[in-house]
C-alpha positions in Angstrom: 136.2 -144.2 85.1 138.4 -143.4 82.1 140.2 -140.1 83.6 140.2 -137.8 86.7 141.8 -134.2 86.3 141.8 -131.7 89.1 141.0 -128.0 87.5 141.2 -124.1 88.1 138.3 -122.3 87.7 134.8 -122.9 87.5 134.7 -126.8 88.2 137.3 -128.2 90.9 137.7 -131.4 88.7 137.1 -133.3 85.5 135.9 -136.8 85.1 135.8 -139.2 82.3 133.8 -142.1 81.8 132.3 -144.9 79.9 128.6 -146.2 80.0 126.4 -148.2 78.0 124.4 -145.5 77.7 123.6 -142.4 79.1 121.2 -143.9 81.8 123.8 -145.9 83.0 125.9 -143.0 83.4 123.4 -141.1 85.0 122.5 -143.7 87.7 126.5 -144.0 88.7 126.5 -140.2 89.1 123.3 -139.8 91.4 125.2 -141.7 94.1 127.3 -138.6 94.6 124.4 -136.4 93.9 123.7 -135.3 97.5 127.5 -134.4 97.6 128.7 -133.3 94.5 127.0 -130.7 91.6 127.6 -132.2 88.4 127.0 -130.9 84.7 127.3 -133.9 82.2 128.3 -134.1 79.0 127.4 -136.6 76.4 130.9 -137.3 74.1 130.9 -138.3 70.4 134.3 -139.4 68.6 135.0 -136.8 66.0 134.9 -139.9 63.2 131.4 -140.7 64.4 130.3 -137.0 64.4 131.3 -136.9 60.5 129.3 -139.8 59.9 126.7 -138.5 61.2 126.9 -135.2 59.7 128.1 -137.4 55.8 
């Protein structure tokens, strides 16, 4: 876990995290599944967007 924010509005909290890849992150997040309902978001660095995009 990178971050933890608590939030107003439609989410009670953010959290941040790093994974090898998005499976990884996925199978740390279904241990709160039966607890907790969860939208995830996949992250790029804005410098390896523009390579992508270049």
């Amino acid at each position: 876990m990178i971050s933890a924010y608590w939030t107003i509005g439609r989410y009670d909290a953010v959290v941040t995290l790093e994974a090898p890849s998005e499976r990884a992150a996925l199978k740390a997040l279904m241990r709160w599944g039966d607890y907790l309902n969860t939208e995830t978001l996949v992250a790029v660095p804005r410098e390896e967007a523009v390579k992508l995009l270049g």
